[in-house]
C-alpha positions in Angstrom: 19.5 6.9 -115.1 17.4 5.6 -112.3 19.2 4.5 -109.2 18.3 1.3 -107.4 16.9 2.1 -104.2 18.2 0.1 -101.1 15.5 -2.2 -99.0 15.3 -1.8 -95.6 12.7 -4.2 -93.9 11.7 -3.3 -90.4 10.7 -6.1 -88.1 8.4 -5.5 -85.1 10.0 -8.1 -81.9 7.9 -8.3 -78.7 8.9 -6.9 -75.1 10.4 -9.8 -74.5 13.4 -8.7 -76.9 16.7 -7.8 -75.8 20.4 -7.7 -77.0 23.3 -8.5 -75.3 25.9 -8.1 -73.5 24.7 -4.3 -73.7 21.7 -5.3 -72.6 18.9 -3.5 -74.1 15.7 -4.2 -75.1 14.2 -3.9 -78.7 11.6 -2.7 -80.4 12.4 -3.6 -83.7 15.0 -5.4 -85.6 16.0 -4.0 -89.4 17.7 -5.8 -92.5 19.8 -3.6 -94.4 21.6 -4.5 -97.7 25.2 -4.3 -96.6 28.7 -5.4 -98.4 31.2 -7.7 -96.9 35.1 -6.6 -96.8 35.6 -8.5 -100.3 32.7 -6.7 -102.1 30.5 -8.6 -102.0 26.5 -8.7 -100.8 25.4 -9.3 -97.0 22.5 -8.6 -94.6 22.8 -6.6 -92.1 21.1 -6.9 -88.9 20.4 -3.7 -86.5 18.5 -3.3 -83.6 16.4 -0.5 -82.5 16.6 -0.2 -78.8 13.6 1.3 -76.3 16.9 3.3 -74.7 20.4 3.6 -75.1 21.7 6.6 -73.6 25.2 4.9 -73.7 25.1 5.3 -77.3 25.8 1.8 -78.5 26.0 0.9 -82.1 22.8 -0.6 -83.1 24.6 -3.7 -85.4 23.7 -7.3 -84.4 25.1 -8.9 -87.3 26.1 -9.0 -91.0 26.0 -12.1 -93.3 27.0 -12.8 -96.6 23.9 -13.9 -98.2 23.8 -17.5 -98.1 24.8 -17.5 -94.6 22.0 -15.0 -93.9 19.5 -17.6 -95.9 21.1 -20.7 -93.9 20.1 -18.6 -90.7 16.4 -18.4 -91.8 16.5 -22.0 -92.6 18.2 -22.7 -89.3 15.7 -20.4 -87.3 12.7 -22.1 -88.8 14.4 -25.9 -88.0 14.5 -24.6 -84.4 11.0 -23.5 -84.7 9.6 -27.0 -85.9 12.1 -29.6 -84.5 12.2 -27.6 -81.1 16.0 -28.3 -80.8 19.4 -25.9 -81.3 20.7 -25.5 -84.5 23.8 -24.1 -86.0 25.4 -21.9 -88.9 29.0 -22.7 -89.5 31.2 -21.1 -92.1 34.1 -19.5 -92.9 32.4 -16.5 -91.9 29.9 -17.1 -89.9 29.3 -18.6 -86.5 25.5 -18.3 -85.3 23.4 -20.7 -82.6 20.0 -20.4 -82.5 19.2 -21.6 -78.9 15.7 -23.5 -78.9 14.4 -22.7 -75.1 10.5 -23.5 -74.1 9.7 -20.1 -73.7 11.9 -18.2 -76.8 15.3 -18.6 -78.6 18.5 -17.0 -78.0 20.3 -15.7 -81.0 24.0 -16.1 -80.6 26.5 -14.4 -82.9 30.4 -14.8 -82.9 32.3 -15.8 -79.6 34.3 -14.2 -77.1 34.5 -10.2 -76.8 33.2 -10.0 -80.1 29.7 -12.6 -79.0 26.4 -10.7 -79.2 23.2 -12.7 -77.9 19.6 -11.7 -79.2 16.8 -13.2 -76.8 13.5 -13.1 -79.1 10.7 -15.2 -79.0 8.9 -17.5 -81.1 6.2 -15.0 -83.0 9.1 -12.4 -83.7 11.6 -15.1 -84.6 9.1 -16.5 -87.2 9.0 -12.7 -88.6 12.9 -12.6 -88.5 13.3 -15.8 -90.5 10.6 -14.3 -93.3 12.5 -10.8 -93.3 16.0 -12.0 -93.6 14.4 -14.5 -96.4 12.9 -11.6 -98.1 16.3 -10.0 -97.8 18.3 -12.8 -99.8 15.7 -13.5 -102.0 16.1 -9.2 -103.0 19.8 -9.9 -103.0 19.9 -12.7 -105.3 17.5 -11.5 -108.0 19.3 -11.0 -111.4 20.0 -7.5 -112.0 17.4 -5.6 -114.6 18.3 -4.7 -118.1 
């Protein structure tokens, strides 16, 4: 029996990436098929830090899947309106903070808030891999 193998789509961010409040900078940004606490599907966002000697977990995020595609959608509003834009669920609370020289990423509030500065080329490639990511997770399984 052949097992499904699991997608992981690697996302190159510029120099001027970097996660908070830990503060590192990034590399690279991956999307990992992950499962939310009920079972079900999500997207999982990681980053892969230039250094991190404190040994921080590398998890920005994880969605449930139309969350993760309302992001995307959200991402590329900010992108071509050149305003803020929200994601609001039961789930989910993510900004994506339209600035004239990148975007800020925030995710949850409080202790728990993590804020991704990225700018506009790597946010475009963000929006495309999380899309790519939902549009793996939604496909009807194979016979």
């Amino acid at each position: 029996m052949a097992v499904a193998s699991k997608l992981v789509i690697n996302i190159e961010v510029d120099d001027r990436s970097v996660l908070f409040p830990d503060g590192k900078f990034l590399s690279h940004i991956t999307l990992h098929e992950d499962e939310t606490p009920e079972g079900g599907e999500a997207v999982r966002m990681e980053g892969v830090f230039h250094f991190n000697e404190s040994r921080l977990g590398p998890e920005i995020a994880s969605l449930e899947i139309e969350d993760a595609r309302e992001l995307a959608r959200s991402i590329l509003d900010a992108v071509f309106q050149g305003r803020t834009q929200h994601v609001l669920s039961q789930t989910t609370k993510v900004a994506v903070v339209f600035n004239p020289n990148g975007f800020v990423l925030r995710f949850g509030e409080g202790s728990a808030l993590r804020e991704l500065f990225i700018g506009s080329p790597a946010i475009i490639r963000l929006a495309q891999g999380i899309l790519r990511m939902t549009d793996r997770l939604s496909a009807m399984p194979a016979h």
